[in-house]
N, C-alpha and C positions, 0 to 999 in steps of 0.2 A: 449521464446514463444513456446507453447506446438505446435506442428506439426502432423499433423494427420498423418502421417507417420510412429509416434510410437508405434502403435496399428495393430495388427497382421493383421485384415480386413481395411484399406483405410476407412474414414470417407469423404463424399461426401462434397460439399461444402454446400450445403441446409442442410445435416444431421447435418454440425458441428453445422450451425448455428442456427437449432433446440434446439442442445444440450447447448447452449450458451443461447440463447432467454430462456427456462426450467426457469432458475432461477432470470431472471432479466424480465419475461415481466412485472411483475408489479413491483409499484416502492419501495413496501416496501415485496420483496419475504419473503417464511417460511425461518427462519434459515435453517433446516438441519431435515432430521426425529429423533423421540427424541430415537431410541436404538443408536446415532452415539454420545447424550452429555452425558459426565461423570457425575455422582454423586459427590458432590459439596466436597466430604472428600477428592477425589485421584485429584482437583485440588487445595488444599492450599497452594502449592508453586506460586502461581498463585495470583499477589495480585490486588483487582481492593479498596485497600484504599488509600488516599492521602498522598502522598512521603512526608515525614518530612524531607528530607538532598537529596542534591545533589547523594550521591552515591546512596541512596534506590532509588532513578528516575531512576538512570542509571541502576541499578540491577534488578530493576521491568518492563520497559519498553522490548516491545515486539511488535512486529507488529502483530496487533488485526486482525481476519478475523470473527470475526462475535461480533454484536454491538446490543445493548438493541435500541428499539425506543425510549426513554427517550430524550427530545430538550436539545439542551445545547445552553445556553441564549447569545444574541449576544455580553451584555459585557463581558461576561466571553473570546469570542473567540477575542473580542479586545484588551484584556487584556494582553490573551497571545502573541497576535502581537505586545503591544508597547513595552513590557519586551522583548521577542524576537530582537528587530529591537535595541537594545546594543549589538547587537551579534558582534564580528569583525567582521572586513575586510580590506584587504588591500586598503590603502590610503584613507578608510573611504567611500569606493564610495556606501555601501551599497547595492549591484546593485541587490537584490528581489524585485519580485514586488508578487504579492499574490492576486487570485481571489477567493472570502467565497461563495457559497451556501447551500443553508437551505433551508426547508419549499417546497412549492409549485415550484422553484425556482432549484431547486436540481431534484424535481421528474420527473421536464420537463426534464431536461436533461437522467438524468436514462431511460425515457420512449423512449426516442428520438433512442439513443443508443441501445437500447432493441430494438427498430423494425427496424434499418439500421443493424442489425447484420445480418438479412436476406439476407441481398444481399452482403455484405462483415463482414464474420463473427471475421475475422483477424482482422480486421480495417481499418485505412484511408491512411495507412504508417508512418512509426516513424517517428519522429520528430531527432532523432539521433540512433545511435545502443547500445542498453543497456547494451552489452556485446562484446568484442573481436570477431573478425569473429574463432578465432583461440586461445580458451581457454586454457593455461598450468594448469600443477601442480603448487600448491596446491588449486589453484582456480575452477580449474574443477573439482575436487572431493568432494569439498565443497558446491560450487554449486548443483552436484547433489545428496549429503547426505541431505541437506536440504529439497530437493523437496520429494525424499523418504520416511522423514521423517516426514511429513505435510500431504502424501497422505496415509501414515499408520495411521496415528491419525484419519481420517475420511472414515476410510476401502475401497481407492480406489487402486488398485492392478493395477503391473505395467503394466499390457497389456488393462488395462481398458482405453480407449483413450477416451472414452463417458464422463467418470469419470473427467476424467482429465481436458476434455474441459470445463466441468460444473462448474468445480473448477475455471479456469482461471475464466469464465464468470461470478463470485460473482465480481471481482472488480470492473465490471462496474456497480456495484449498492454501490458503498462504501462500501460493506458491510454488509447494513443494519445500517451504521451509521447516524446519522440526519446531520451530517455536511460533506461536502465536498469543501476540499479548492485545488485549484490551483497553484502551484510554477512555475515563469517563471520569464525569463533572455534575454535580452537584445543580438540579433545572435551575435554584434560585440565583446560580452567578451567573454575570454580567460581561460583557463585552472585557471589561480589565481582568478577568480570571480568564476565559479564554485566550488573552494573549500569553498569562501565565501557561497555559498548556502548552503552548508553542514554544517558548522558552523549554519547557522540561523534554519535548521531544525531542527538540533540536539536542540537546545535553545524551538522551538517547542514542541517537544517532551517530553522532561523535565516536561516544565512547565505546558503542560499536568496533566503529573501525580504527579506533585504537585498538582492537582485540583481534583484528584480520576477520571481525564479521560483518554484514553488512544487513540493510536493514531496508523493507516498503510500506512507507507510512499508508492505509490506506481507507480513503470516508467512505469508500463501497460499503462496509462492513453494517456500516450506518442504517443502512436497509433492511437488517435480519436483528434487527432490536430484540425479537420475542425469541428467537432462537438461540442468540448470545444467553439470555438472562437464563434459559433453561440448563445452559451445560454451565453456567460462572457464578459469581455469587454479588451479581449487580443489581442490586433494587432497581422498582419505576420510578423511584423517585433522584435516579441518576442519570444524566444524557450523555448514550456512549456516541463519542466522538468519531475516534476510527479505533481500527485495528492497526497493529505494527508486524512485520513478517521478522522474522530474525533469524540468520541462521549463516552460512558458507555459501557464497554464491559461485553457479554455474562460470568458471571464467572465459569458458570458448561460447556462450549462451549468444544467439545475436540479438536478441531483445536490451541484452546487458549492454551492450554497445549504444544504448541512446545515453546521449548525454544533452541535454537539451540547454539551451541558448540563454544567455542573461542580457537586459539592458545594458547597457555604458552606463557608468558612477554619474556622467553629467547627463544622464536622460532622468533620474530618480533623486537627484541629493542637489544642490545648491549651495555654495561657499561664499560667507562675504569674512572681511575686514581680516585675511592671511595678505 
């Protein structure tokens, strides 16, 4: 979570929330001003057509941060939850549950959010902590190459804390995607049902871009617990994990152009007795 802290001048609590409201008061904000998106040639690594195989899913999937208004129909997005829901898990408990807005439906909540950012621009409090209080290597450097290199793609410079916040504050508009779903879990499971979640998302995501859509899993969401439950129909007795953006992404967008770095197989995995 970006802290106004990291900007040379202190960002007020109205100012941040200023700077947060900028781009989500309405429910469908501008992308982005057009000198910040690339010309459509410097992003062809960049693919917004339909995955033919398992691996081009995985190799083309990217967490989208700016989305075409274009609907994606609601069989489509059921489609991908019945296929989805063969995802494993252990003992089969299946333990997701999954809340879709769309439409009219989605903008409330956007708008809603957009004008509570006023008086708590942070949020409502996590729903759990996203990250270790106390990040090591190689996680904390990853972490923060990624963010550097997300805020370069959209010329926000690191003492821009205006920038930054503004950034943060695209999540709570999806995006600009037409669809916004909900992932939440059940408080009493455990560490093996949350890895079940992660299985069923990934299955999400996929099948996604099997469909020429693309998808941004995202734990921001995690912080407007009391505001989700008002517009969805998720009990306290559920912990919403993140939100998912869904929808046609921007293809000349330059935020879309991050593709961020993986370890080597022999930095993470180890082979004996081949």
């Amino acid at each position: 979570m970006l802290s106004a802290r990291s900007a040379q001048q202190p960002l007020s609590r109205t100012r941040a929330a200023d700077l947060l409201l900028a781009p989500a008061r309405n429910a469908r904000p501008t992308l982005r001003p057009p000198a910040l998106r690339r010309p459509r040639a410097v992003s062809e690594s960049f693919s917004t057509e339909a995955s033919p195989s398992v691996s081009h899913a995985i190799q083309t999937r990217r967490s989208v941060r700016a989305f075409l208004p274009d609907p994606v129909a609601e069989s489509d997005v059921r489609e991908i939850l019945e296929i989805a829901s063969r995802s494993a898990s252990g003992g089969n408990l299946q333990p997701w549950k999954v809340s879709v807005l769309a439409g009219a439906a989605r903008d409330a909540l956007v708008g809603a959010v957009a004008e509570r950012m006023l008086a708590t621009p942070f949020g409502e409090g996590p729903e759990y902590d996203i990250y270790p209080h106390d990040l090591t290597e190689p996680y904390h450097g990853r972490r923060g190459q990624v963010a550097k290199d997300m805020y370069a793609l959209v010329g926000i410079e690191r003492d821009d804390a205006a920038g930054r916040v503004r950034q943060m504050g695209r999540n709570f508009s999806f995006f600009d995607a037409p669809v916004g779903m909900f992932i939440s879990i059940d408080r009493n499971m455990g560490p093996p049902q949350f890895s079940d979640l992660g299985i069923f998302l990934q299955s999400i995501m996929l099948l996604a871009r099997e469909r020429g859509l693309h998808t941004c899993p995202q734990e921001a969401w995690s912080l407007w617990g009391k505001s989700i439950r008002e517009f969805t129909d998720i009990p306290e007795d559920e912990l919403i994990f993140c939100g998912v953006s869904l929808g046609y992404a921007v293809p000349d967008a330059a935020i879309n152009d991050l593709y961020t770095g993986r370890a080597p197989v022999d930095e993470f995995a180890t082979f004996k007795g081949f």
